[in-house]
C-alpha positions as CSV (number, residue, x, y, z in Angstrom):
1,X,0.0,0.0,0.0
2,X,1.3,3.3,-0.4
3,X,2.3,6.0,2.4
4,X,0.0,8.1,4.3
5,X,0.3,11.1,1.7
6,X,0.2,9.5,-1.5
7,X,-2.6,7.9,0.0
8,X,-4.3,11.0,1.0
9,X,-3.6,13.0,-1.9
10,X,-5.4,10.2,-4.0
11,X,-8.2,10.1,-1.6
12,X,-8.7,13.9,-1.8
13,X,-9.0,13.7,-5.5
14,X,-11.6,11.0,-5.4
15,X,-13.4,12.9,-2.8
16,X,-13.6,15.8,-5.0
17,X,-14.5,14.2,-8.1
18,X,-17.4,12.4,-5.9
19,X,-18.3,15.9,-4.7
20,X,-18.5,17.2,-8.4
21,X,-20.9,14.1,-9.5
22,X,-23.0,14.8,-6.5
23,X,-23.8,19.2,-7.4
24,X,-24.1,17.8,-11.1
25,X,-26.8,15.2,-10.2
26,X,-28.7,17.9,-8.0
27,X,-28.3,20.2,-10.4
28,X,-30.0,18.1,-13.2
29,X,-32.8,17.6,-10.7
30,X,-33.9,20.9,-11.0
31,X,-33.5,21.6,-14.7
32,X,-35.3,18.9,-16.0
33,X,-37.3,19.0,-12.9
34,X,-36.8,15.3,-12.6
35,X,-36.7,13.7,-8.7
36,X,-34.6,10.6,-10.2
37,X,-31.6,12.6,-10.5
38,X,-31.7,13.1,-7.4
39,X,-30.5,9.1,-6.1
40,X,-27.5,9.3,-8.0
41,X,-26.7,12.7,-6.0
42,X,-27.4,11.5,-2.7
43,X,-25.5,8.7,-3.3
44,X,-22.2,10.3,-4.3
45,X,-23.0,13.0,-1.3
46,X,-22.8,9.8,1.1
47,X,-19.6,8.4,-0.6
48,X,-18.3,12.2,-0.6
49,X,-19.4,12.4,3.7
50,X,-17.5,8.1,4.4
51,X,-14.7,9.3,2.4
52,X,-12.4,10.1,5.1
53,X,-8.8,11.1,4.9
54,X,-7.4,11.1,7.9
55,X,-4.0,9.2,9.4
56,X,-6.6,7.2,11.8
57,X,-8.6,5.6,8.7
58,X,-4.8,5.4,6.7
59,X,-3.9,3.3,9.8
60,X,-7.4,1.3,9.6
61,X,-6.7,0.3,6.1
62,X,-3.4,-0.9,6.4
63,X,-4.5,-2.7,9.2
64,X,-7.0,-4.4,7.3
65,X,-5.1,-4.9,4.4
66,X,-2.7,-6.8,6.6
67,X,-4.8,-8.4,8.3
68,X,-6.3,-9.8,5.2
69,X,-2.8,-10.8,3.9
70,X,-2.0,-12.7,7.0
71,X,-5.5,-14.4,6.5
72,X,-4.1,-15.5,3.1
73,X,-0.7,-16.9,4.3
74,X,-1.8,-19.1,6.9
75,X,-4.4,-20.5,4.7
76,X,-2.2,-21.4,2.2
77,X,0.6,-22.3,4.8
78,X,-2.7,-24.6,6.3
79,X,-2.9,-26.3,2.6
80,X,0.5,-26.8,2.0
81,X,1.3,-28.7,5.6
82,X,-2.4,-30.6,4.9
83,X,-1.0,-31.5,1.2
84,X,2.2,-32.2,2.8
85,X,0.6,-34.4,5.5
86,X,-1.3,-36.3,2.6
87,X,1.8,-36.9,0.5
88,X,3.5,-38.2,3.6
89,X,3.3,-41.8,2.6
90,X,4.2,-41.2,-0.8
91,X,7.1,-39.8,-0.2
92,X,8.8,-41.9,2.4
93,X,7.7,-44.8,0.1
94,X,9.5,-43.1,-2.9
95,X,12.5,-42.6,-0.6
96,X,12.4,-46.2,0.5
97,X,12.5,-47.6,-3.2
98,X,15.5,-45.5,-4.1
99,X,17.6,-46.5,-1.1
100,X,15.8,-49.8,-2.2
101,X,17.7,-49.2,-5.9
102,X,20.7,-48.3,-4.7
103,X,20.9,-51.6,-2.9
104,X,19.7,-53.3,-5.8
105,X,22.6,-51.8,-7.8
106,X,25.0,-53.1,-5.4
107,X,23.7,-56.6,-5.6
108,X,24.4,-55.9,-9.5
109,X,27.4,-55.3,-9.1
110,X,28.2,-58.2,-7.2
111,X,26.6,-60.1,-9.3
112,X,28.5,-58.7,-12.2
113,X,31.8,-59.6,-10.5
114,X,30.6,-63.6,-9.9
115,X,33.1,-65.5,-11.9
116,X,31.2,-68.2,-13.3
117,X,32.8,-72.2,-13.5
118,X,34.6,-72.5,-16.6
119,X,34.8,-76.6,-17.2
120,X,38.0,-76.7,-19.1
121,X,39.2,-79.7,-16.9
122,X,36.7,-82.2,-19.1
123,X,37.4,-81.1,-22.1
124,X,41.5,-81.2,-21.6
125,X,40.9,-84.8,-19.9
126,X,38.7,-85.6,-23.2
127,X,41.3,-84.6,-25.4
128,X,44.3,-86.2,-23.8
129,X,41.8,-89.7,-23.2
130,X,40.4,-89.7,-26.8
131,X,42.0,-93.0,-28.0
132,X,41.7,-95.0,-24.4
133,X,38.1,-93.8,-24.3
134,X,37.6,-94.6,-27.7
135,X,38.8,-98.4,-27.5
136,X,37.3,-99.0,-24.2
137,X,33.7,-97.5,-25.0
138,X,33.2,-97.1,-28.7
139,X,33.4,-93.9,-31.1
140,X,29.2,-93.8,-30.5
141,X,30.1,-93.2,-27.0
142,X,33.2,-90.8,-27.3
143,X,30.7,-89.1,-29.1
144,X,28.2,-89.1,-26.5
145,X,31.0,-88.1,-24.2
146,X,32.2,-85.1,-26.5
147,X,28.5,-84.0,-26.7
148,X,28.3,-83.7,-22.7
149,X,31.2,-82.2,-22.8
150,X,29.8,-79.0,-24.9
151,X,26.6,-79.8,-23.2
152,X,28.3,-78.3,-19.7
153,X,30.5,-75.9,-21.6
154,X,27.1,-74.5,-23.2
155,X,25.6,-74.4,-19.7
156,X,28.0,-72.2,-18.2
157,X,28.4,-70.0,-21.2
158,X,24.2,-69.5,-20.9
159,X,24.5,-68.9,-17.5
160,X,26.8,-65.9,-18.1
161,X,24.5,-64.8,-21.4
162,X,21.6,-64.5,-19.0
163,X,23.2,-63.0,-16.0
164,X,24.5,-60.1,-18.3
165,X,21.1,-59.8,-20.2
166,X,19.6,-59.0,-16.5
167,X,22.3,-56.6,-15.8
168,X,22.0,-54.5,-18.9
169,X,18.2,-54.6,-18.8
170,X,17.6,-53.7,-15.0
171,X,19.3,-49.7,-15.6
172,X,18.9,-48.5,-12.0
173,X,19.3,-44.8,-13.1
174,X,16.5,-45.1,-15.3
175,X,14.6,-46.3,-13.3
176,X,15.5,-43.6,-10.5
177,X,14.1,-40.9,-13.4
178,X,11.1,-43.0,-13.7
179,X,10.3,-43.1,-10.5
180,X,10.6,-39.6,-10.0
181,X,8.4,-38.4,-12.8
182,X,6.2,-40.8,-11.5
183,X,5.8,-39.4,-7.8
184,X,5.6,-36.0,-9.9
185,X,2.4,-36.6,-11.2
186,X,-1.3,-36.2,-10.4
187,X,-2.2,-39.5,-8.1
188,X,-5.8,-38.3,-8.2
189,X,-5.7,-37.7,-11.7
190,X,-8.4,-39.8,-14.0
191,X,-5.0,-41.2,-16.1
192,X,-3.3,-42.3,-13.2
193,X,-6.2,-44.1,-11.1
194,X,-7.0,-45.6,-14.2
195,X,-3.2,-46.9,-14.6
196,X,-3.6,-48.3,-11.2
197,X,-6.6,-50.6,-12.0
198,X,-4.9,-51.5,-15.1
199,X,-1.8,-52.9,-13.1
200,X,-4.0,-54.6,-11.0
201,X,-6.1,-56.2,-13.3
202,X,-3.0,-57.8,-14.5
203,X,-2.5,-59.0,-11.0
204,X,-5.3,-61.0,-11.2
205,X,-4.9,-62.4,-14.4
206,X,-1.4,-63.5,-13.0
207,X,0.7,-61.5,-14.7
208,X,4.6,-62.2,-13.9
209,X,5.9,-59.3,-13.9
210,X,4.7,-58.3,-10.8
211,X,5.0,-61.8,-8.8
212,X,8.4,-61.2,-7.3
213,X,7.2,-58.0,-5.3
214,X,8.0,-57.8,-1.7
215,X,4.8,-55.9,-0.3
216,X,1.4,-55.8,-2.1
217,X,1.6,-54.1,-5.6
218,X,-2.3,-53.1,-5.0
219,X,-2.7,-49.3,-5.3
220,X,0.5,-48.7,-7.3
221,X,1.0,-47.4,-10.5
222,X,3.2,-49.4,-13.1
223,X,6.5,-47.9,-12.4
224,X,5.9,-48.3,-8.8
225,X,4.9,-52.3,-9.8
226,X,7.6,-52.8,-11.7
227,X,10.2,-51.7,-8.9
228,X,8.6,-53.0,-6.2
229,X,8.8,-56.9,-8.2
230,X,12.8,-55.8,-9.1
231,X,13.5,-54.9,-5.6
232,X,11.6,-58.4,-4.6
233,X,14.2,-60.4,-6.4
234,X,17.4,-58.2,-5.9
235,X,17.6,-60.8,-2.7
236,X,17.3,-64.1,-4.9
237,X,19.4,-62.5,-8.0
238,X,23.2,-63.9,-5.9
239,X,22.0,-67.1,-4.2
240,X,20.3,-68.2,-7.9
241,X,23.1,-67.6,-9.3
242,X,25.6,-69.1,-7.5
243,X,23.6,-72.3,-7.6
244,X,23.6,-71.9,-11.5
245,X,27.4,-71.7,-10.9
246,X,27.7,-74.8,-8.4
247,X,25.7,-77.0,-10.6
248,X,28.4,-76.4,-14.1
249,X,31.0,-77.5,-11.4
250,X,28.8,-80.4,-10.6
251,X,27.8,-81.8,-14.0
252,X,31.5,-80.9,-14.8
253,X,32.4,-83.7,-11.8
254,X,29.9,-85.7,-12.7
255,X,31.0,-86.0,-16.6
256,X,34.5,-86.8,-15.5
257,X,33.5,-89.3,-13.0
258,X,31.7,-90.8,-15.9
259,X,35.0,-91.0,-18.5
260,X,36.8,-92.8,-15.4
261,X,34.5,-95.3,-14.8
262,X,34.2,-96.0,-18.7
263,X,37.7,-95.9,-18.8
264,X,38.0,-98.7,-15.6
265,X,35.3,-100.8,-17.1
266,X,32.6,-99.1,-14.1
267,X,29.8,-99.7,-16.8
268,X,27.0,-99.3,-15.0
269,X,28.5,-96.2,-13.1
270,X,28.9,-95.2,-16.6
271,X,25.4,-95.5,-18.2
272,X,23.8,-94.0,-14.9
273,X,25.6,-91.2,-15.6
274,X,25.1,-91.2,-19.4
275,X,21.3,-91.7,-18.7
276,X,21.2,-88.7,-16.2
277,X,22.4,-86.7,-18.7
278,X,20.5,-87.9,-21.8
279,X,17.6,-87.3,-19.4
280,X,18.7,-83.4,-19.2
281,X,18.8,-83.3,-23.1
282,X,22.4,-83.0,-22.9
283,X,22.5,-84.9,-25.9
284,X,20.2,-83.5,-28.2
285,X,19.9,-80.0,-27.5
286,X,16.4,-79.7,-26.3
287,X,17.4,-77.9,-23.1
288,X,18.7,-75.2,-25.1
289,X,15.5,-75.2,-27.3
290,X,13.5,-74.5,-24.0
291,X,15.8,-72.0,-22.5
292,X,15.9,-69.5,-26.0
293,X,12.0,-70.2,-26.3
294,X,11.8,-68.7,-22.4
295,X,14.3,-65.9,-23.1
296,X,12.0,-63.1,-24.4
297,X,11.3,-60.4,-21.7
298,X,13.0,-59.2,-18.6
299,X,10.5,-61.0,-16.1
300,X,10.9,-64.7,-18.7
301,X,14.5,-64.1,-17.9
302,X,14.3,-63.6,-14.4
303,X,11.7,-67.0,-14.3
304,X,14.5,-68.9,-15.7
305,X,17.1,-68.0,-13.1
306,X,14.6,-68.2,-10.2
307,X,13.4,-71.2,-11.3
308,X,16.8,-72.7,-12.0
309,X,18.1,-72.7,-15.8
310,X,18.3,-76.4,-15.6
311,X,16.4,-78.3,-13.2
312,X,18.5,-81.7,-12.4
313,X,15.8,-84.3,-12.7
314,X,15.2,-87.5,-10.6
315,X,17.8,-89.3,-12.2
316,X,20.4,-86.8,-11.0
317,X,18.5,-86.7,-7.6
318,X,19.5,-90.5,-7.0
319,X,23.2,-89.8,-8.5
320,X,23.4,-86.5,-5.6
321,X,22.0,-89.3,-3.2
322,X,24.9,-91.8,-3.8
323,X,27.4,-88.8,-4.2
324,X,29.4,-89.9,-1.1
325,X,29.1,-93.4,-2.3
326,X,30.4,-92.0,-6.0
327,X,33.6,-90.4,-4.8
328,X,34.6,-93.1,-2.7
329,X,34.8,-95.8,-5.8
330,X,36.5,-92.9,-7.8
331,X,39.3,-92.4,-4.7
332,X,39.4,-97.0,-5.0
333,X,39.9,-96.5,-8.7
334,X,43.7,-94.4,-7.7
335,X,42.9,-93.4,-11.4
336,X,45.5,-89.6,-12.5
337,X,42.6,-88.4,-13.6
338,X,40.0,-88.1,-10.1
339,X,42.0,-85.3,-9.0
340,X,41.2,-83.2,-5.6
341,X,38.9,-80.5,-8.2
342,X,36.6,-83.5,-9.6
343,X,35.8,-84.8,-5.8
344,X,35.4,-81.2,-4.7
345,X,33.0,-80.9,-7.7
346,X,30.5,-83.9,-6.5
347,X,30.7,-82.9,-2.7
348,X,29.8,-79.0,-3.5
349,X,26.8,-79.5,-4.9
350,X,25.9,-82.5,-2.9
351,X,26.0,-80.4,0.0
352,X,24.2,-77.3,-1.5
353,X,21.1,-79.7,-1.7
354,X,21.7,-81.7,1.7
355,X,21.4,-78.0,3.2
356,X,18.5,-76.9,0.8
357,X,16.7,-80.2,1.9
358,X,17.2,-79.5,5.8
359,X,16.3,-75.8,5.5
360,X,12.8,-76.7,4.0
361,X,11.9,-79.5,6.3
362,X,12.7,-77.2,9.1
363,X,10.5,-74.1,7.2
């Protein structure tokens, strides 16, 4: 507002104007001897008489005008802590999932730096037995034998193809920005509520994308989904795996174990193990066929690893069960090629499932 005489000066002026209207209104009265002109005169006089200019009313005024200003403040101020208080939630939800991220990142990292089980033992025993394996089995069989042999060299090459898929795919910066523009926007808007029931209608039809959540997806939008089910298996991503990884040392183990006792004469050592593996379509292929049919989407990747890459079958079950039995006929045998890697093979896995097997009769 401005200051007292400013204020007054302006006032004055009005007054006087006011005061003009009001003689010209009166006036008009009485030379068209007309009694209507007359309300518009008595009108102004009354504006002219309230219009006061005095430092008392100046002070009035301001005092009003702050007083109405004040009003103003605290009812915004009022909105913005009751908007605050209703964003609450939301906002210490937002900050959990990106310390949530960041965690996840780590685990990526990690599980970047796993070095996977490269099974070049076999194929340098395979290569250096060729001709005794050849005349004590057969060429059909050497060829079954070579076939394994890529068959767990494959294995641990997919298992590296996948993990780095999931890595390059799951961009936790991304998804940082994502999540952002999505606490950004309008969660009462018509789009967003709408978004909501779309993401939970896929719920129900048992959609996988957002099985792997932690804590209910219900209510969340599809960014929010989709984060929540990536931060649900950031805690599975390492221990899968490293299973993955124990299992290529395992069949690794088990297909030398299976070129010894060919090589003693073991032969029904031999085709147990041959069948175990022709069981796992390590000698056609199929497995491969399944996995690159699965491969398709982020959440069909992370199925796969979940649900193991490749799950050893019965057959493989009763070979785990008669590990211990296994590795002591391979340590009778006093064969050059058992060394301490192939027995250390068998027992890792072995005892990987002994423990899995405890834990879930215990759970």
């Amino acid at each position: 507002m401005k200051n007292f005489e400013e204020w007054k000066k302006e006032t004055l002026i009005s007054r006087i104007i006011v005061l003009i209207l009001t003689i010209v209104f009166i006036s008009f009265s009485f030379i068209f001897n007309s009694p209507w002109w007359l309300v518009p005169g008595i009108l102004c006089g009354i504006i002219t008489w309230n219009t006061k200019t005095s430092k008392k009313e100046y002070d009035r005024l301001i005092n009003e005008e702050e007083n109405k200003i004040q009003k103003e403040n605290e009812l915004k101020e009022n909105e913005k802590k009751n908007l605050e208080e209703k964003e609450k939630p939301r906002k210490e939800k937002y900050e959990e999932r990106i310390n949530s991220l960041d965690i996840l990142n780590k685990k990526l990292e990690t599980l970047n730096d796993l070095e996977c089980w490269n099974p070049n033992e076999s194929k340098r025993l395979l290569n250096e037995n060729e001709h005794n394996l050849s005349e004590k089995l057969g060429d059909s069989d050497l060829h079954k034998i070579l076939k394994i042999v890529n068959f767990v060299s494959d294995y641990s090459k997919e298992i590296d193809l996948v993990r780095n898929s999931i890595i390059n795919e799951i961009n936790v910066n991304q998804l940082k920005k994502s999540l952002l523009i999505d606490f950004e926007r309008n969660h009462d808007s018509f789009e967003v509520i709408g978004e909501k029931l779309s993401v939970q209608t896929e719920i129900l039809e048992g959609s996988n994308l957002f099985k792997y959540a932690k804590s209910g997806v219900y209510g969340c939008t599809r960014t929010e989904a989709l984060i929540e089910s990536l931060i649900g298996i950031g805690d599975k991503l390492i221990p899968s795996f490293e299973i993955e990884i124990k299992k290529v040392q395992y069949l690794e183990g088990l297909c030398i174990s299976m070129m010894i006792f060919g090589i003693e004469g073991k032969k029904l050592r031999y085709f147990e193990i041959l069948e175990s593996f022709e069981k796992l379509g390590a000698l056609d292929s199929t497995w491969q066929k399944k996995i690159e049919y699965k491969l398709t989407s982020i959440e069909s990747k992370l199925d796969v690893i979940i649900g193991e890459i490749i799950n050893l079958n019965g057959k493989m079950d009763d070979l785990i069960n008669n590990g211990e039995q296994i590795i002591k006929e391979l340590e009778s045998l006093n064969s050059n090629m058992a060394s301490s890697v192939v027995i250390q093979s068998l027992n890792l896995y072995q005892n990987y499932k002994i423990n899995k097997n405890t834990q879930s009769l215990k759970n």
